[in-house]
C-alpha positions in Angstrom: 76.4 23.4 -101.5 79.4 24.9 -99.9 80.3 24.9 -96.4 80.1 27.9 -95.6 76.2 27.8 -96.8 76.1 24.6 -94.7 77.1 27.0 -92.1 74.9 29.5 -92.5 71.4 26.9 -92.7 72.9 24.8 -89.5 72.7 28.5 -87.5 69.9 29.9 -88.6 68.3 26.7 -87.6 69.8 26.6 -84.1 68.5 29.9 -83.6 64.8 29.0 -84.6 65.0 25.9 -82.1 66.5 27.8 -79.4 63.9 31.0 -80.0 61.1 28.0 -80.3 62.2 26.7 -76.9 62.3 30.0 -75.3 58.9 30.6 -76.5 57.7 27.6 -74.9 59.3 27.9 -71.4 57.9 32.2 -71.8 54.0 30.6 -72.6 54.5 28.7 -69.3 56.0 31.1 -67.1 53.2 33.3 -68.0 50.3 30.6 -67.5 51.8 29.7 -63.8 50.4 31.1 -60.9 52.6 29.9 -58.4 56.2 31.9 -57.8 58.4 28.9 -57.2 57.5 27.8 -61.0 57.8 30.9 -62.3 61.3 31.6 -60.8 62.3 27.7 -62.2 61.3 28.8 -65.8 63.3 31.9 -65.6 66.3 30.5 -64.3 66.1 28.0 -67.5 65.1 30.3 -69.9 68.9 32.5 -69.5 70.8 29.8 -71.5 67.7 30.6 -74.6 68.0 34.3 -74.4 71.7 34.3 -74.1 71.8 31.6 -77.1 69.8 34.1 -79.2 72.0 37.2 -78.2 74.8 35.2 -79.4 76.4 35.2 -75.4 78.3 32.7 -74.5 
């Protein structure tokens, strides 16, 4: 196995972690009911999104 393939596995597998963490934090801030939670999971759920968009 090459390293670019070693690459390509190690990204694609940061980008399922990241989207399964960002899933996560999303189940939550839709179960809460109280707006100080929900503005906490939104404010940590920026870094996710802008790891999936591929922002830095």
């Amino acid at each position: 196995m090459n390293l670019v393939a070693m690459n390509n596995v190690v990204m694609v597998l940061y980008y399922l972690i990241s989207a399964f963490f960002l899933i996560a934090v999303v189940r939550n801030f839709v179960k809460t009911k109280d707006p100080q939670e929900a503005v906490l999971f939104s404010i940590v759920m920026i870094p996710f999104v802008l790891r999936i968009l591929r922002l830095k």
